[in-house]
PAVEXLUM-993376 format. One record per residue (C-alpha): x, y, z. Coordinates in steps of 0.1 Angstrom, whole numbers, padded with zeros to 4 digits, always signed. Layout:
<pts>
XYZ
...
</pts>
This chain:
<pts>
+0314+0011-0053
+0312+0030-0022
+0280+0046-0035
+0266+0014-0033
+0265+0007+0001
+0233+0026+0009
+0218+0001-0017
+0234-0031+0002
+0225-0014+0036
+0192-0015+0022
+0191-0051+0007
+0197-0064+0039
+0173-0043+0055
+0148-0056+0032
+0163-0096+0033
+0160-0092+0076
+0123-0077+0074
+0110-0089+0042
+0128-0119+0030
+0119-0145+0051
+0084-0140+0052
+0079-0163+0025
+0089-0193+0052
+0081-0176+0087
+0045-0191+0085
+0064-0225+0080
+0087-0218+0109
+0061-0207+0130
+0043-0241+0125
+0077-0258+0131
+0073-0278+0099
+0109-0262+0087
+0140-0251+0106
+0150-0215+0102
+0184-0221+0089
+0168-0244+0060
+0144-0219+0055
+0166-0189+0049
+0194-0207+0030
+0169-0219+0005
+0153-0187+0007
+0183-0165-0003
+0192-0190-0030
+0157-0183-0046
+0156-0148-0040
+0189-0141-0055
+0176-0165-0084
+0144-0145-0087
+0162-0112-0090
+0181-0121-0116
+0157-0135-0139
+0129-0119-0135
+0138-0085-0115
+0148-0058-0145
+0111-0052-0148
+0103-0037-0115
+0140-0019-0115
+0132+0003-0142
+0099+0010-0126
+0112+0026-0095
+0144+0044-0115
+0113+0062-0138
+0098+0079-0106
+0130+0104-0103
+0155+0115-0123
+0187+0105-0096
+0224+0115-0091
+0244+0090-0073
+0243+0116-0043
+0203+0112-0041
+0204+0078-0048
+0221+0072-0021
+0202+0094-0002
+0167+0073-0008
+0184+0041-0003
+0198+0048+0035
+0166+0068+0042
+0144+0040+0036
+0170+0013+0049
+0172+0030+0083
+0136+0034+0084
+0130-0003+0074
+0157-0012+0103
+0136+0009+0129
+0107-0016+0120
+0125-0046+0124
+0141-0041+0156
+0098-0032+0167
+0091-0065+0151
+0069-0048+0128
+0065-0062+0091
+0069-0031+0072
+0070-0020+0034
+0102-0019+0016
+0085-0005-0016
+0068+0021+0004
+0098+0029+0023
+0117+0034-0008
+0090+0054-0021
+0088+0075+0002
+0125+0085+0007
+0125+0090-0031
+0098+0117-0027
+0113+0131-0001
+0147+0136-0019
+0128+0150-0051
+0106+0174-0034
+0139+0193-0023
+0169+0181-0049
+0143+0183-0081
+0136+0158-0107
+0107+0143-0092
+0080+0125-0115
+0049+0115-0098
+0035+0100-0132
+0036+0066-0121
+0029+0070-0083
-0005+0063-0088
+0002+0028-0102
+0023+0018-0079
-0001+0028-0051
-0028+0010-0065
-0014-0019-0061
-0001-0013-0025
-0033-0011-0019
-0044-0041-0037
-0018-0065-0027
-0030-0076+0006
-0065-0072-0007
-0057-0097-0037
-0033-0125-0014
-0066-0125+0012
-0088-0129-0013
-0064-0156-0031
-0061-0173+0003
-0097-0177+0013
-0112-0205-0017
-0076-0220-0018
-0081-0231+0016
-0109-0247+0005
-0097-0263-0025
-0064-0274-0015
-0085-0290+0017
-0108-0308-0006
-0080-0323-0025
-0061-0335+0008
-0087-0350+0022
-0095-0372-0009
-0060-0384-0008
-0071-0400+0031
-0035-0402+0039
-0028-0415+0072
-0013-0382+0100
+0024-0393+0090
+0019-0394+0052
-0002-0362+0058
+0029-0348+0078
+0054-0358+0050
+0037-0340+0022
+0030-0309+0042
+0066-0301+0055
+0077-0310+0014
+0051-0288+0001
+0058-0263+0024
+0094-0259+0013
+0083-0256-0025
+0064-0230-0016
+0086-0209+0001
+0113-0211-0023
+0083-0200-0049
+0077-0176-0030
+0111-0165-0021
+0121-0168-0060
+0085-0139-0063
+0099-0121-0034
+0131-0114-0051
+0115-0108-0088
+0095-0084-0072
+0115-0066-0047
+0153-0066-0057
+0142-0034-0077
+0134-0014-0041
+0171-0018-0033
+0191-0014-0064
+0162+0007-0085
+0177+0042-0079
+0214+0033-0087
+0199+0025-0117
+0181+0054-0125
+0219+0073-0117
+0233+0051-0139
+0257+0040-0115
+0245+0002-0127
+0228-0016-0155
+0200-0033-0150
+0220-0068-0141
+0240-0049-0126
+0215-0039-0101
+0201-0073-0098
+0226-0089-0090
+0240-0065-0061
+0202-0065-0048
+0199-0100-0047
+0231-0105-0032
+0222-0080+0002
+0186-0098+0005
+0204-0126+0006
+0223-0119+0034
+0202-0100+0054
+0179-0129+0054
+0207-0153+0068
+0218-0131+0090
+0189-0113+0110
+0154-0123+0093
+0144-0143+0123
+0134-0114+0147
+0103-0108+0123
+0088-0143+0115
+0073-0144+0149
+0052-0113+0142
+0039-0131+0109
+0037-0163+0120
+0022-0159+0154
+0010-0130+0166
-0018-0128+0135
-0037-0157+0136
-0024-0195+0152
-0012-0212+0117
-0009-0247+0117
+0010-0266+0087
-0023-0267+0062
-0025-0230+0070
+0010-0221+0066
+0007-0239+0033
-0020-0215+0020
-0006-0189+0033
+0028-0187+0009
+0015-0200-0022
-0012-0172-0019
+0016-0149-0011
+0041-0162-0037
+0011-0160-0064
+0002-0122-0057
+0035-0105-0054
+0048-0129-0086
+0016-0110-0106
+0031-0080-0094
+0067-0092-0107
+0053-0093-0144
+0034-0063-0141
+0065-0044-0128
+0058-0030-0097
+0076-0039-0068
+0050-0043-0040
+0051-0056-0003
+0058-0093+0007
+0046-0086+0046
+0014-0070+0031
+0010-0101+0009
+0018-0124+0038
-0003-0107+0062
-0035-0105+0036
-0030-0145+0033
-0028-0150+0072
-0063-0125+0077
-0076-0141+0044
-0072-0180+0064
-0080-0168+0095
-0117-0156+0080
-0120-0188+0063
-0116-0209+0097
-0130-0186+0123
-0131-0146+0121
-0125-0144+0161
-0093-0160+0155
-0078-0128+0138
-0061-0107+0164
-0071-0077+0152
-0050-0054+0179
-0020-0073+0162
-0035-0062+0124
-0039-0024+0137
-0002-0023+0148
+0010-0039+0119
-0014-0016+0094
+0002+0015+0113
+0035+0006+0109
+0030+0003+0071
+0015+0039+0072
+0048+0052+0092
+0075+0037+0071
+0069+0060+0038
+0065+0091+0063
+0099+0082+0085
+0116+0075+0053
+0105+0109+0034
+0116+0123+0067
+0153+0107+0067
+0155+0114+0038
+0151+0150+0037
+0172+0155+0072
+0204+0143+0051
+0193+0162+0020
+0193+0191+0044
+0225+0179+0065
+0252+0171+0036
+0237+0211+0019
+0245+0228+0050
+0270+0258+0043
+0290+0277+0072
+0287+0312+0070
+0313+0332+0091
</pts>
């Protein structure tokens, strides 16, 4: 059990950085109190990993054969470098963090297998691509279909703040589908847990992270990107929620703050491009390039640390 810390340490790295993004464009528009939004969050997330998370587990235990000493090894490498992010406000990759610490272990403890990287890259790469261009005719369409309702602003108001809280527990039941297998994947692949097994321990550390520290990172989301109001915020995590729930069935866990943050750019085109604050964008697209490398790096230094030998 102890082995499993790493993996919980990790879980609620991911659950304070990740988790909540599926209701911080709700927050940010004031349309749902935090606490609502990260109790229903972690209910649905934990939900989600149960369910529907196996998938993506076995993905990430295929990309190195583990012991429970390098499992242990990618989960705090990647949890402390998720944690440095958060504590920079910086939405950040949990799947590329994990990633990255896994390479870093292989390259020096052996057992790397690189065969599926290039998958799971490709859709990295085409997750934020494929929430902004989600977002962008949704806007339009779910606009249409308000505005031949002609509800007066309180009716309006009513729907939106409902609507908004389905969404974000779809998108927090996608969230943990897709992304318990970043935190539990390479106990797995040790064989330290089954697949349930996994799930359930992953779901468990989301869950609390995103109760207990998620609301440091909503602001970044929500705020600093583009000015969301509740139409927007609405868009915003079902176009989210729909992208990383495709990666759910296809099995590869990919990033809810790259989904989120393709949604935001993807509304933010629709209603005026100069509303994008791209100096925000650029910080958050670096960060996302630094977490795989500071992860590899951790990584490695307590690879390097717990193999030290004293030689009198």
């Amino acid at each position: 059990m102890l082995h499993l810390l790493g993996g919980i340490y990790l879980g609620w790295s991911l659950g304070a950085n990740d988790a909540a993004n599926v209701f911080g464009t709700a927050v940010a528009s004031k349309m749902v109190r935090f606490m609502t939004a990260a109790l229903l969050c972690s209910f649905f997330a934990l939900l989600g990993a149960v369910l529907e998370g196996q998938a993506g587990i076995e993905t990430i235990g295929g990309l190195a054969n583990q012991t429970v000493q390098s499992a242990t090894f990618a989960a705090v490498g990647a949890a402390v470098s998720i944690t440095i992010m958060t504590f920079l406000r910086i939405p950040s990759s949990t799947s590329q963090a994990v990633v990255g610490a896994i390479i870093g272990v292989g390259i020096f403890g052996g057992g790397l297998n690189l065969a599926g990287l290039p998958k799971v890259i490709a859709c990295w790469i085409g997750t934020p691509i494929g929430a902004l261009l989600i977002a962008m005719p949704m806007y339009r369409l779910l606009g249409w279909g308000l505005n031949a309702l002609k509800l007066s602003m309180f009716t309006q108001d009513i729907h939106l703040r409902w609507a908004l809280t389905a969404a974000g527990c779809y998108g927090a039941y996608a969230l943990g589908a897709n992304n318990v297998a970043n935190v539990t994947g390479v106990y797995y692949a040790a064989g330290l847990v089954t697949p349930l097994g996994a799930a359930l321990v992953g779901g468990i550390s989301i869950a609390v992270g995103v109760i207990t520290f998620s609301k440091r990172v909503m602001g970044t989301v929500g705020k600093s990107i583009v000015r969301l109001d509740a139409f927007s915020a609405l868009v915003v995590v079902l176009a989210e929620a729909i992208t990383v729930h495709i990666y759910a069935w296809i099995g590869v866990p990919v990033s809810t703050s790259q989904a989120v943050v393709g949604a935001v750019i993807g509304v933010g085109l629709v209603k005026q491009a100069s509303a994008v604050q791209g100096s925000a964008v650029l910080r958050i697209f670096l960060g996302w390039l630094a977490t795989p490398v500071i992860a590899c790096g951790i990584s490695v230094a307590l690879y390097f640390l717990t193999h030290l030998r004293y030689v009198p």
